[in-house]
C-alpha positions in Angstrom: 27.4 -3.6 20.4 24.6 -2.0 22.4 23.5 1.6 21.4 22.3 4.4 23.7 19.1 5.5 23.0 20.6 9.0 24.3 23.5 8.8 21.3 21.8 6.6 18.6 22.6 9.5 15.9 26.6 8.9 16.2 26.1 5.3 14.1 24.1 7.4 11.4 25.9 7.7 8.3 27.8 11.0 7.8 25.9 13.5 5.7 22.2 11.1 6.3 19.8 12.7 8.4 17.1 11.3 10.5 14.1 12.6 8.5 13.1 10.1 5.5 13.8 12.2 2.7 17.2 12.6 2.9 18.0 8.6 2.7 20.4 7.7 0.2 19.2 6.0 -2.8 19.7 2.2 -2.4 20.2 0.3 -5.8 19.4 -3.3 -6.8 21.8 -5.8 -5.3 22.5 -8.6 -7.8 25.6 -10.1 -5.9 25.3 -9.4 -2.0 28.3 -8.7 0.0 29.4 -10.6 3.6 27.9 -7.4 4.9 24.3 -7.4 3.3 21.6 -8.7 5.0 19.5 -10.6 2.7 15.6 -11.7 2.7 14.7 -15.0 2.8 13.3 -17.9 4.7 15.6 -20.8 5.6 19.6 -22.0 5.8 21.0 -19.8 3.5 19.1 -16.5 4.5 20.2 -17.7 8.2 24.2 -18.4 7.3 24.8 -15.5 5.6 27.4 -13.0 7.3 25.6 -10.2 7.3 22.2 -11.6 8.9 24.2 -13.2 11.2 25.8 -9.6 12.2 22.4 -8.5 11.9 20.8 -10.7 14.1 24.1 -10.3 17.1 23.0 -6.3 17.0 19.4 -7.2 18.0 20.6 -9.8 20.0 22.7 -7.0 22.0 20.2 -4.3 22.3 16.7 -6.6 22.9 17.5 -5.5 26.6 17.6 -2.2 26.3 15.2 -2.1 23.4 12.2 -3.5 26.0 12.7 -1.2 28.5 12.6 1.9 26.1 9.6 4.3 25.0 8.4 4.2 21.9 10.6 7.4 21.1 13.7 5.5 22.2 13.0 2.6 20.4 13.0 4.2 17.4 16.2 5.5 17.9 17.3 2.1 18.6 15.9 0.8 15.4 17.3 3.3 12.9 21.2 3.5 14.4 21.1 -0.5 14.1 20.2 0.4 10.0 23.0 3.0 10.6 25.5 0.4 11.9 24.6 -2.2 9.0 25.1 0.4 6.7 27.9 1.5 7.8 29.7 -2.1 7.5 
């Protein structure tokens, strides 16, 4: 999936605006999901489903993401969160 830079806001989450204070509250994940993405160094941080998904998002919008303004790569950035989020 690439994103437009122009309409990054459609993969926010409904009702979660762009400004920092209005994020959701995350909670402690003791048993992550095939869609978490998960810290860590080596195989099992790298076969997990969701870093996997992860790393196929950046994969698709590196393009795009290098030809951007700073502005616009921002916007890149937070509507991949979005799309994680969303999963």
């Amino acid at each position: 999936m690439t994103v437009d830079p122009t309409t990054a806001d459609i993969l926010q989450p409904e009702g979660v605006e762009d400004d920092d204070q209005n994020q959701e509250k995350l909670t402690d994940i003791t048993h992550p999901k095939k869609s978490d993405v998960i810290c860590g160094r080596g195989g099992a941080a790298l076969r997990h489903p969701g870093n996997q998904n992860y790393r196929q998002l950046i994969q698709c919008n590196k393009g795009l993401y290098i030809t951007c303004h700073k502005a616009e790569k921002l916007k890149i950035s937070k509507s991949i969160v979005g799309a994680i989020r969303q999963e």
